[in-house]
N, C-alpha and C positions, 0 to 999 in steps of 0.2 A: 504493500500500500504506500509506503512511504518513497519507496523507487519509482512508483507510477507516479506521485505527487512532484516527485525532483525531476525525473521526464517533462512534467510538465511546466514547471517553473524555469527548467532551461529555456525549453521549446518557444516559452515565450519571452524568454530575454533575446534569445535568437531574435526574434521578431520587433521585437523593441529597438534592439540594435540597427535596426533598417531605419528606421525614424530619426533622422538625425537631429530634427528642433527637439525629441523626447530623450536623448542624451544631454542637447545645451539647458532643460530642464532639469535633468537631474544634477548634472554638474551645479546646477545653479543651486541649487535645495543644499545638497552638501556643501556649500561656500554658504549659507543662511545657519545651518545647523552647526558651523565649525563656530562661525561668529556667537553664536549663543552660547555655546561650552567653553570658549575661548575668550568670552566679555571681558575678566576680570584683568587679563592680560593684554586686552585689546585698548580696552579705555584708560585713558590717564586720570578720571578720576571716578575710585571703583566703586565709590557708591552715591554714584549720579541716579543709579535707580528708586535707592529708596530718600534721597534728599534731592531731590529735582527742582522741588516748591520749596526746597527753605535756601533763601537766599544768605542767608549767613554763609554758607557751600562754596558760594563763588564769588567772594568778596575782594580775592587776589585777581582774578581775570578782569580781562580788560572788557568793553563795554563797545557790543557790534564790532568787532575785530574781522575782518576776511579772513579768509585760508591763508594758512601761510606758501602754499603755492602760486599763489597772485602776485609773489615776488620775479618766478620766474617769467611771466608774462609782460613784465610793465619794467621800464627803464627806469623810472621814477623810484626805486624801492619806498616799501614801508619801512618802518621801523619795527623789527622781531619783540614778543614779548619774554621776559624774561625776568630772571632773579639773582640782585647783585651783594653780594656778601660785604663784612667791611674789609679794605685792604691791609688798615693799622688799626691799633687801637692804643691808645696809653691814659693810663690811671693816674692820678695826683691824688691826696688825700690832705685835707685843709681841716684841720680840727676833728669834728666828727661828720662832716662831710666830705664824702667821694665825690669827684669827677672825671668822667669818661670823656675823651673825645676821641671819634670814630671818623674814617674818610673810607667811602665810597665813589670812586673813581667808574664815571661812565663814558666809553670809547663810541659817539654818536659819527658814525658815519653814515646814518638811510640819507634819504632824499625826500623824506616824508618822519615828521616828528611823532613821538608816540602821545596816544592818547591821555596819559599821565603819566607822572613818576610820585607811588606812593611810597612814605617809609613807613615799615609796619616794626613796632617795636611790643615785645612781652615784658611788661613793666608789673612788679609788685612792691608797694609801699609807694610814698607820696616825694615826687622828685620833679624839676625844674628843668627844661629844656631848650634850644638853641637849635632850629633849621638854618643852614646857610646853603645852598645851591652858587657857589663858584661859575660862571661862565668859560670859554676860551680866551674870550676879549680881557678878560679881568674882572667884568663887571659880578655884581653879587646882587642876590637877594636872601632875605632872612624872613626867619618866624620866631618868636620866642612862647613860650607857653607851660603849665605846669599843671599836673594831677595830685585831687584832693583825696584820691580814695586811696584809703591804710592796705588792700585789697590785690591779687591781682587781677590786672587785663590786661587787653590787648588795643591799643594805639595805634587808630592808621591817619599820616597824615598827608592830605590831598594836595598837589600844588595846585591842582583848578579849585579846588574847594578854599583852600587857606593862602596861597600864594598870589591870586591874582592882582589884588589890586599892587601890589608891591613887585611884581613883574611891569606892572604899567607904570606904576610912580618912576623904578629905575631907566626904563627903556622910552619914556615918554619925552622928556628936553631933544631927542632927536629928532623928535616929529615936527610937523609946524606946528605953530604956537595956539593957532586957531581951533586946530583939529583935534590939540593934546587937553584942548580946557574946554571942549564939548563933548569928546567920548567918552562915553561911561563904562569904566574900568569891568561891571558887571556883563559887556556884552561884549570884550573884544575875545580872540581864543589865544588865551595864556598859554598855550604850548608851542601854537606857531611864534608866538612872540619870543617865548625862554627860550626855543633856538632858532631865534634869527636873526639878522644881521639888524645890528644897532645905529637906523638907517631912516629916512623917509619912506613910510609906508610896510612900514614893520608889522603894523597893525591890521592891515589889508592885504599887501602881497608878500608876504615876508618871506627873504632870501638867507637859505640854510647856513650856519655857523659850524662845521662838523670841527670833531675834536676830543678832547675830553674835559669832560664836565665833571665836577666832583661835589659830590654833596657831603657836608663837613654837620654832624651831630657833634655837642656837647651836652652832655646829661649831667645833673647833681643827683647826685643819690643822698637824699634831704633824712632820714631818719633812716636809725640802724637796721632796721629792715627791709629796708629799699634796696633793690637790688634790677639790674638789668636781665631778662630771661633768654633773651634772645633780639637783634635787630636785622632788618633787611631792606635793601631799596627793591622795590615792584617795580619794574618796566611795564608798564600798562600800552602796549605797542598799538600800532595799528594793522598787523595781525599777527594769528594765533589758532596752532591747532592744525587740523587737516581738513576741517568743515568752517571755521571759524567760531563764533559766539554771536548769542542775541543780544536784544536790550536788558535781559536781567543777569547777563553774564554768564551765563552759562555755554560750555562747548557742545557746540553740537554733534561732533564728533557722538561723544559718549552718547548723548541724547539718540543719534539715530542709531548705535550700536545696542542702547538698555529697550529701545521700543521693537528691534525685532524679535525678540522674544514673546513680547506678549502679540505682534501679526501674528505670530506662528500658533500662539496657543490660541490665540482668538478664532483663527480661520478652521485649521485643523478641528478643534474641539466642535466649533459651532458647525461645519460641515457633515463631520464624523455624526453627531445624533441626529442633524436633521434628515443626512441620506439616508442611516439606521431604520428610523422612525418612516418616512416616506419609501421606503421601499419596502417594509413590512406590510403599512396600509395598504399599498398597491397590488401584494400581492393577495393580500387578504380580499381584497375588494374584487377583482378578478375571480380567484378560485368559489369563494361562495357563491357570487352572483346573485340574480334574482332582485328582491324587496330589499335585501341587506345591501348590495352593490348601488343600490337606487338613492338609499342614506346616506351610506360613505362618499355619494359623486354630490350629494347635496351639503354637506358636513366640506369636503372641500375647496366646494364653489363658495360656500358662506367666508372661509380665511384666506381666500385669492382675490375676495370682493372686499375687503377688508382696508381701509388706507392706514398702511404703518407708521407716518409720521403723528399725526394726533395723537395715537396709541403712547407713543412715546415722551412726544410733550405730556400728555397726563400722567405719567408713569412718572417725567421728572417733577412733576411738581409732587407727586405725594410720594414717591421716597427718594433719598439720596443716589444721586448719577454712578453706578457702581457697574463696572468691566462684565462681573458678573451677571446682574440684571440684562444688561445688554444681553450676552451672549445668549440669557434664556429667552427673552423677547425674540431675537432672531431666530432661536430653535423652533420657537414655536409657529412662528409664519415664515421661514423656508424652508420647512417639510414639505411642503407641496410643489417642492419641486422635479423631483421625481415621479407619483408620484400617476400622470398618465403614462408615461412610457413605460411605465413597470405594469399596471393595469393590464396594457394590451399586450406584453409579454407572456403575461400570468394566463389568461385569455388562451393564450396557441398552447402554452406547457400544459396545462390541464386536459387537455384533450390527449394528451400522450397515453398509450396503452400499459405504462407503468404505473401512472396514477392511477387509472381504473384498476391495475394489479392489485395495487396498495389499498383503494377503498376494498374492494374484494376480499383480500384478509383481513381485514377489519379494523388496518392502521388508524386512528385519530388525527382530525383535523389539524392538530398540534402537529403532528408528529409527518403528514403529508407537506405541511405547510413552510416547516421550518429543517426537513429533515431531506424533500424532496426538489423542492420549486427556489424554495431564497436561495441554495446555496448556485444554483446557476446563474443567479442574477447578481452573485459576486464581485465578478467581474467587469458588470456595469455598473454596481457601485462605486468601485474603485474609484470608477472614470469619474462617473459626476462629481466623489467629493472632491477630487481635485481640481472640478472645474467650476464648482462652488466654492472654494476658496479666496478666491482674487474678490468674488460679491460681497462674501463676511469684509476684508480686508478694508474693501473701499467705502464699504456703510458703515463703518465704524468711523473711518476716519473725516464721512459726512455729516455724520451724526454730531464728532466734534466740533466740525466746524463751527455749526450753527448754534454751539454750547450746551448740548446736552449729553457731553460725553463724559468720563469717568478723571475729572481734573488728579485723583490721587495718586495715578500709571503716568509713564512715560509712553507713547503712543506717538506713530508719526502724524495722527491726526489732530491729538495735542499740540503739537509742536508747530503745525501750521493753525492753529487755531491761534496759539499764544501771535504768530506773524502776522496774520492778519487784523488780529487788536489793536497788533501794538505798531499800526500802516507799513510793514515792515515793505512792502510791495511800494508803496507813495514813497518811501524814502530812499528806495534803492539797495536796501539791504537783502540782494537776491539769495544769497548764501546759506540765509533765516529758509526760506522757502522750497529752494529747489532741491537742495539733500532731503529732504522725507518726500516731497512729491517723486522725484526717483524711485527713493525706495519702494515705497508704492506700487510705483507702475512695475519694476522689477522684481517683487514678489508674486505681483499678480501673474507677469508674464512666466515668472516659472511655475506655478500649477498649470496655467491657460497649455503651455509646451507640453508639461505630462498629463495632461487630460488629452488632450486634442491625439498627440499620440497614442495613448490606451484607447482612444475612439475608433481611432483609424485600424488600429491591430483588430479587434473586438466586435467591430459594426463589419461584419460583410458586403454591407453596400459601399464602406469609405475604402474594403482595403485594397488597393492596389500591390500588384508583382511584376 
C-alpha cells in the first residue's frame, strides 16, 4: 500500500516537474518558509514582532530614512545611519565632584546631511551637562543643561529639537541682514545649516562642509551617586536598513520580514478549513441528493448572497479587531467556494458501481462519504487551497486598509494602512508603500503558480503533452 502511494507521489512530481511556473512556485514558498524560520537572524531588530506599536523600540532610528541602497543609484549620497562611540574620555575630580569630558569625532563626507545627530546618554543620579558640536570651519554650537532625578534614565538629546535656534544664532551674521532678522529660527532645517557652508543662503540652499565634526560632552557627576552608564552619538542618516523606515521609525525591513509569517498562517489556515468545510458540503450535497441537496443549494445561495463588508464593520464595532476573528469571518463565507464544483463531481462518482457495491453491503453514509468519494476529491482540494490563498492574503490586507484590521500583528496590510494615514504616498515616501505591496502580490503569485499548476496536472481538460 505504501509503494502504491510512493508510485504515486512520484508519478506526480514527475508531472509537476513539466510545469515550470509550478516549480518558480514552489521555489518561491521555500524562500517565504526559510524567511519565517530564519526571522530572528534575518531582522536587525528581533522583536519588531511583538513591539511594532511601542515606539519606545525605535527611538534610535532615524525618521523616513530610504534604503540604504539608494546610495548606489544617486551621485548625491545620503548620509549612512549609524553609531559613534567616544574616541577619549578623561576624568578630573574637583572636591566631590566628577567631570567627564568625552569627544566624539564625526568623518561627514555624504553629499546629503543626516537627519539628526542624537546623543543618547545612560545617566543615574543628578549631574550637569555641556553639548558642544565643533564645526570644520571652527565654528561651535553649544547646549548646557542638567537632570533633577536621584534615578536612573536615559537622555537623548536632539540637535533639531534643542540645537536649532543656536545653529541659526551662530551661522546667521553671514546671511543678509534683512533675511537673518525675519526668519524664524523654528522653521529653517538645522541640519542642512550644521553642515553647511557659512555663506549666503545657508538657510535655503546650503552648500556641504564635509570633514570632521566633533561633538565635545562634559558631564558633572553632581552627587556620589551619579554616575555615567553609558554615552553614544546616533547618526540619524538619511538612510537606513535595506527597506528603509517610516514616520514612526521603524524599519521596515523587519516589519515586512515579522508580517510574512502571519500571510502564511493567515492564508494557509483560512484556506485549509474553508476548502475542508466546502468540499465536505459538496460532496454531501451531491451524494444525498433529493429535498436534502434542495436545502444545502439554498443554505449556500443565502452566504454567497450575503455582503461581507457590513458583516465586518458590525463585527468591528462590537468586538475588538482580532487576526483571529478575521480569519473565522473569512472561514465562514469562503466555504463556498468550492463548493459547486465539488457538487457536480460528487454527482458522476456516485453513480460509480463501487458505490452501489458499498451501499449493497451495507457501508454507512459516513463511511461511503468520507471513506469512498472525498478522498478523490483530494487532489482538487489541494489545488483550490492554494489558489485561495492569495484571496485570504489580499482581504486581509483590504480589510486593513480601511481600518478594520487587527492593529496588534504586524501585517503587510498594516503597514500600508499605517502609509497611507500617515500621506506617506502625498509625501513621497514610496519605500513606506511599495515593500509590503510587493510582498503581496509575490505571495499571492506563489500559490496563484502552484495552484494553477496542480490544475493543469489534475483537470484533464487543462492538461496538455
Amino acid at each position: 500500500m505504501k509503494g502504491a502511494r510512493f508510485d504515486q507521489l512520484r508519478t506526480f512530481w514527475g508531472e509537476f516537474r513539466r510545469v515550470k511556473f509550478g516549480l518558480v512556485g514552489i521555489g518561491l514558498l521555500v524562500v517565504f518558509a526559510l524567511i519565517v524560520l530564519l526571522a530572528p537572524l534575518l531582522s536587525p531588530f528581533t522583536q519588531a514582532d511583538q513591539r511594532w506599536r511601542d515606539m519606545t523600540y525605535w527611538l534610535d532610528s532615524p525618521r523616513e530614512a530610504r534604503p540604504m541602497w539608494v546610495n548606489w543609484f544617486t551621485s548625491k549620497k545620503y548620509a549612512t545611519t549609524e553609531t559613534i562611540a567616544a574616541a577619549s574620555t578623561i576624568e578630573t575630580v574637583t572636591g566631590s565632584m566628577r567631570i567627564l569630558e568625552m569627544e566624539f569625532p564625526y568623518q561627514y563626507t555624504a553629499g546629503r546631511p543626516p537627519n539628526d545627530l542624537v546623543l543618547k546618554m545612560g545617566i543615574t543620579g543628578r549631574t550637569s551637562y555641556e553639548l558642544l558640536i565643533q564645526r570644520p570651519d571652527g565654528k561651535q554650537m553649544s547646549y548646557r543643561g542638567s537632570t533633577v532625578v536621584d534615578g536612573a534614565q536615559v537622555l537623548r538629546l536632539s540637535v533639531v529639537e534643542t540645537l536649532a535656534s543656536r545653529v541659526y544664532a551662530v551661522l546667521a551674521p553671514s546671511e543678509d541682514p534683512k533675511f537673518a532678522a525675519s526668519k524664524d529660527p523654528q522653521q529653517i532645517d538645522p541640519m542642512g545649516a550644521m553642515f553647511g557652508k557659512a555663506q549666503p543662503g545657508i538657510f535655503t540652499t546650503p552648500e556641504n562642509v564635509k570633514g570632521t565634526y566633533t561633538v565635545k560632552l562634559k558631564l558633572a557627576l553632581i552627587s556620589p551617586e551619579s554616575k555615567l552608564d553609558s554615552a553614544v552619538i546616533n547618526i540619524m542618516g538619511g538612510v537606513s536598513g535595506l527597506l528603509g523606515t517610516d514616520g514612526a521609525k521603524r524599519d521596515l525591513w523587519s516589519g515586512v520580514i515579522a508580517g510574512t509569517k502571519w500571510a502564511l498562517l493567515l492564508g494557509l489556515l483560512t484556506s485549509l478549513i474553508s476548502v475542508v468545510v466546502g468540499v465536505v458540503y459538496g460532496v454531501a450535497s451531491g451524494y444525498f441528493g433529493g429535498w436534502i441537496d434542495a436545502l444545502m443549494n439554498r443554505i449556500y445561495e443565502v452566504f454567497t448572497s450575503i455582503p461581507l463588508l457590513p458583516i465586518l464593520i458590525v463585527m468591528s464595532a462590537v468586538f475588538k479587531p482580532s487576526i483571529w476573528i478575521m480569519i473565522l469571518i473569512m472561514c465562514v463565507f469562503f466555504w463556498t467556494g468550492p463548493v459547486k464544483t465539488v457538487r457536480s463531481i460528487a454527482l458522476q462518482i456516485k453513480e460509480n458501481a463501487y458505490i452501489e457495491a458499498a451501499r449493497g453491503l451495507g457501508a454507512s453514509h459516513g463511511r461511503i462519504l468520507f471513506r469512498h468519494m472525498v478522498p478523490q476529491l483530494v487532489p482538487f482540494a489541494f489545488a483550490s487551497m492554494a489558489l485561495s490563498v492569495p484571496g485570504a492574503i489580499v482581504f486581509e490586507a483590504t480589510i486593513s486598509l480601511i481600518g478594520l484590521g487587527d492593529a496588534t500583528v504586524v501585517t503587510w496590510g498594516q503597514i500600508l494602512r499605517d502609509a497611507f494615514g500617515s500621506g506617506a504616498v502625498l509625501k513621497g515616501v514610496w519605500w513606506w508603500v511599495v515593500p509590503p505591496g510587493i510582498a503581496i502580490a509575490v505571495m499571492g503569485m506563489t500559490f496563484a503558480f502552484i495552484g494553477f499548476a496542480m490544475d493543469t496536472i489534475l483537470n484533464p481538460k487543462l492538461k496538455t503533452r
